[in-house]
C-alpha positions in Angstrom: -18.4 -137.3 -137.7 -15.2 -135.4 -138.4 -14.2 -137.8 -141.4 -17.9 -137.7 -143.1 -17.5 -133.7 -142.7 -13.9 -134.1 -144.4 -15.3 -136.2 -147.1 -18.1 -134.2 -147.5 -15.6 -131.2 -147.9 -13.6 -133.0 -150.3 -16.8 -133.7 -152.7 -17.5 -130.0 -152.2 -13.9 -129.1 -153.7 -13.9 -131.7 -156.7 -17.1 -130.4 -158.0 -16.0 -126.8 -157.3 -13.5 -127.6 -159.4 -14.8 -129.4 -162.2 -18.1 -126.4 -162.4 -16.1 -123.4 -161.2 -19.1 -121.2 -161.9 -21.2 -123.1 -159.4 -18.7 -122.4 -156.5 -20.5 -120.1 -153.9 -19.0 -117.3 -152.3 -19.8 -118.6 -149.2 -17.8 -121.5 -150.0 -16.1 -124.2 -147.0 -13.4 -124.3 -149.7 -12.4 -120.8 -148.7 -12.9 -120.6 -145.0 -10.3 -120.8 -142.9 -11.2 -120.2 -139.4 -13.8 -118.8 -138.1 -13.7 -115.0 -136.5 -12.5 -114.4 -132.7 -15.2 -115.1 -130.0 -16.0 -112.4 -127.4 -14.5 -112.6 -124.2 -11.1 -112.6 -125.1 -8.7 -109.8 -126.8 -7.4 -109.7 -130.4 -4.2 -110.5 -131.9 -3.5 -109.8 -135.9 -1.2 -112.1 -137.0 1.9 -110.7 -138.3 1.7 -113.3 -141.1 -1.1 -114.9 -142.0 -2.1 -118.1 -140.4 -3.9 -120.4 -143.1 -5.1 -123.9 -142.9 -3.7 -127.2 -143.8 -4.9 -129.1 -146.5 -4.8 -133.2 -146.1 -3.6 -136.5 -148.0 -5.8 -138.9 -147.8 -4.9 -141.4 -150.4 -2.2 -142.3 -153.1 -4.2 -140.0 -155.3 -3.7 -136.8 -153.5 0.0 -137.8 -153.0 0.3 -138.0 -156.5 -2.0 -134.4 -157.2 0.3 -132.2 -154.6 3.1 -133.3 -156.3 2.2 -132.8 -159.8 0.9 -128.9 -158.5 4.5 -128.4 -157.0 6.5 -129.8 -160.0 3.8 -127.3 -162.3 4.6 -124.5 -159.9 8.1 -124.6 -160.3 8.2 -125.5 -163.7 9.8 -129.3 -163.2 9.7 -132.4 -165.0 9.0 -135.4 -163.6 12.7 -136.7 -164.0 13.7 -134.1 -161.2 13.9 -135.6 -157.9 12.5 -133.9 -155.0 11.9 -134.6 -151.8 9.1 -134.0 -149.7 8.5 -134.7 -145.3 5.5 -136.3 -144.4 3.6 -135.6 -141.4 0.8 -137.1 -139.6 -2.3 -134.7 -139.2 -3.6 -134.4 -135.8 -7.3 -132.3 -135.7 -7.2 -129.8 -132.7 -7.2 -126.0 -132.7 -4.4 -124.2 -134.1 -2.5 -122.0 -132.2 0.5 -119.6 -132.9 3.3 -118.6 -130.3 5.4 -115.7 -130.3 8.6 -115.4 -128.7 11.1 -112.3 -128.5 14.4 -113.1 -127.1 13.3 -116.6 -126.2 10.5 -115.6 -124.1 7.4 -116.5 -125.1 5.0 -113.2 -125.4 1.9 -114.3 -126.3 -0.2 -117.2 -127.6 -3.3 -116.7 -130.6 -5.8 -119.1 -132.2 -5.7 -119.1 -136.0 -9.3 -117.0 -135.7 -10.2 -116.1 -139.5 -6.3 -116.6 -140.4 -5.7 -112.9 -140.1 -6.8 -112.2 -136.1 -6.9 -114.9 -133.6 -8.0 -114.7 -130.3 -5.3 -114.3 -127.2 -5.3 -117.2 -125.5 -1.4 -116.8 -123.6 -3.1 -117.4 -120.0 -4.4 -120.8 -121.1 -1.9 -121.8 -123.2 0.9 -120.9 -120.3 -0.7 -124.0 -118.7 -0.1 -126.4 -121.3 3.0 -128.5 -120.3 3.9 -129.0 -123.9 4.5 -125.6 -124.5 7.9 -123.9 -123.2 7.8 -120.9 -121.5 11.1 -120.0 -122.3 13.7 -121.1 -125.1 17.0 -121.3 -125.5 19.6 -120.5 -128.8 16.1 -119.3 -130.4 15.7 -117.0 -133.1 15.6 -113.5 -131.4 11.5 -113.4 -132.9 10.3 -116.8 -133.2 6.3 -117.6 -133.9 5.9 -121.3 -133.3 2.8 -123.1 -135.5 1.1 -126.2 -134.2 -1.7 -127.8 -133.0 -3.3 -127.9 -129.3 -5.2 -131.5 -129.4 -5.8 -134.2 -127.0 -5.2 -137.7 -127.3 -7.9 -140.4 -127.6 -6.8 -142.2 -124.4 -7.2 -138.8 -122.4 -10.6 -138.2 -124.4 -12.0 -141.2 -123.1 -10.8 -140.3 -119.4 -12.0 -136.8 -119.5 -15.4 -138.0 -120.5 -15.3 -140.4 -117.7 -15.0 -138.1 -115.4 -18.7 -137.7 -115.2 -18.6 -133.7 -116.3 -19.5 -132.2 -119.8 -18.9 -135.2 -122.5 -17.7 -133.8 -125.8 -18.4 -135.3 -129.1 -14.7 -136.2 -130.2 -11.2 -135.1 -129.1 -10.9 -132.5 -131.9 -13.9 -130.7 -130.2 -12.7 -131.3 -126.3 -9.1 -129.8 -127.1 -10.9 -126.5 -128.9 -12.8 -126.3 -126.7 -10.1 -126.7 -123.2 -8.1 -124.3 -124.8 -10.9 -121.3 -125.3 -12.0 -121.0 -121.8 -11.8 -117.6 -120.0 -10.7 -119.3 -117.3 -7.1 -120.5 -117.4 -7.7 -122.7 -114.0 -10.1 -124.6 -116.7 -7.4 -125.2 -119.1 -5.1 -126.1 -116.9 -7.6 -129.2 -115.4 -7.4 -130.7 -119.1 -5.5 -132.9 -120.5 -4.2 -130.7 -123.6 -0.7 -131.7 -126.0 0.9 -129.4 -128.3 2.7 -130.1 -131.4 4.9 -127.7 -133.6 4.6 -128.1 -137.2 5.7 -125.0 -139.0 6.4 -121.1 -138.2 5.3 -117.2 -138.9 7.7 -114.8 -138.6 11.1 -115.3 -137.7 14.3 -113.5 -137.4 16.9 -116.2 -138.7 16.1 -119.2 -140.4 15.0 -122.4 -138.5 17.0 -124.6 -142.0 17.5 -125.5 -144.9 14.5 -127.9 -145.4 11.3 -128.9 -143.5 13.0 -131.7 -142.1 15.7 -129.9 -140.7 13.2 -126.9 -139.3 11.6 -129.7 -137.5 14.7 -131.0 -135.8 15.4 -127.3 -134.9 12.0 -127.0 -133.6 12.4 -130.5 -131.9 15.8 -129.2 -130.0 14.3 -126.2 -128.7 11.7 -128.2 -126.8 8.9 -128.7 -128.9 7.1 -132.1 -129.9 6.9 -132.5 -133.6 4.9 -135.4 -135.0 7.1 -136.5 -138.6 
């Protein structure tokens, strides 16, 4: 299942890190994607598109923040404030838009080339074709998934039965037929950005309610 692979991940990483000379260099620690399939064309992301690492307890909460407060040389009587946000596993997916249009679409690939996916993801109802008081270059990050109650439908359908949601939105969005795509039940989130010509704010938070007022769901 998705969380015995994530624990399994996680086990992977804490020895890694307590016996640094047993790390492979085939390691899951450093994967991010996995290279673009054939069938579709190639995009190289102007900036590169990396994964997201997870919280899954007190513990972690309390690890990131030590990490930031060592990165940028703070004590622990400094106040900062972080935004959390619910994870969501689907496929990531990166949109580009020039003077509020939106050019193309990519899949995170190996974090440096994705695969174009703009046909499908044009079908998506989640994703605007077109924005208003944008950034003139805008690259949108988020996350193509599908909810559990629109798993369980899809599966009931009585057509191919997918192993988990996580899996049946990867693999809605990376059909070479659009028609496909468009017969699914796919979301979209926004939860960060590449390149850009202005900034979205001052903070997380407020890039999120800039994101949010554009037309994209966020998930704080």
């Amino acid at each position: 299942s998705d969380a015995e692979y994530d624990a399994l991940k996680r086990r992977n990483a804490a020895i890694e890190a307590r016996f640094p000379d047993l790390k492979r260099a085939d390691s899951p620690s450093d994967q991010v994607g996995a290279a673009p399939a054939e069938g579709f064309g190639k995009i190289r992301h102007a900036v590169r598109m990396l994964s997201l690492a997870n919280a899954f307890d007190e513990q972690d909460v309390t690890d990131f923040d030590a990490r930031i407060r060592r990165y940028l040389a703070l004590d622990d009587q400094t106040t900062l404030t972080y935004t959390a946000e619910p994870k969501i596993d689907g496929l990531s997916l990166s949109l580009r838009y020039e003077r509020g249009q939106l050019i193309y679409a990519a899949t995170r690939g190996d974090g440096e080339t994705g695969e174009d996916v703009t046909a499908n993801a044009r079908t998506i109802a989640d994703i605007p074709q077109s924005l208003d008081d944008a950034p003139d270059l805008l690259e949108v990050r988020g996350e193509v998934y599908m909810t559990h109650r629109d798993f369980t439908a899809l599966n009931a359908t009585g057509g191919r039965n997918f192993a988990n949601p996580r899996n049946a939105a990867a693999g809605s969005l990376r059909q070479l037929d659009p028609e496909i795509t468009r017969a699914r039940p796919l979301s979209f989130f926004a939860y960060a950005w590449g390149v850009l010509s202005a900034p979205l704010g001052a903070t997380q938070w407020d890039s999120l309610e800039k994101l949010k007022s554009l037309g994209f769901s966020v998930n704080p």
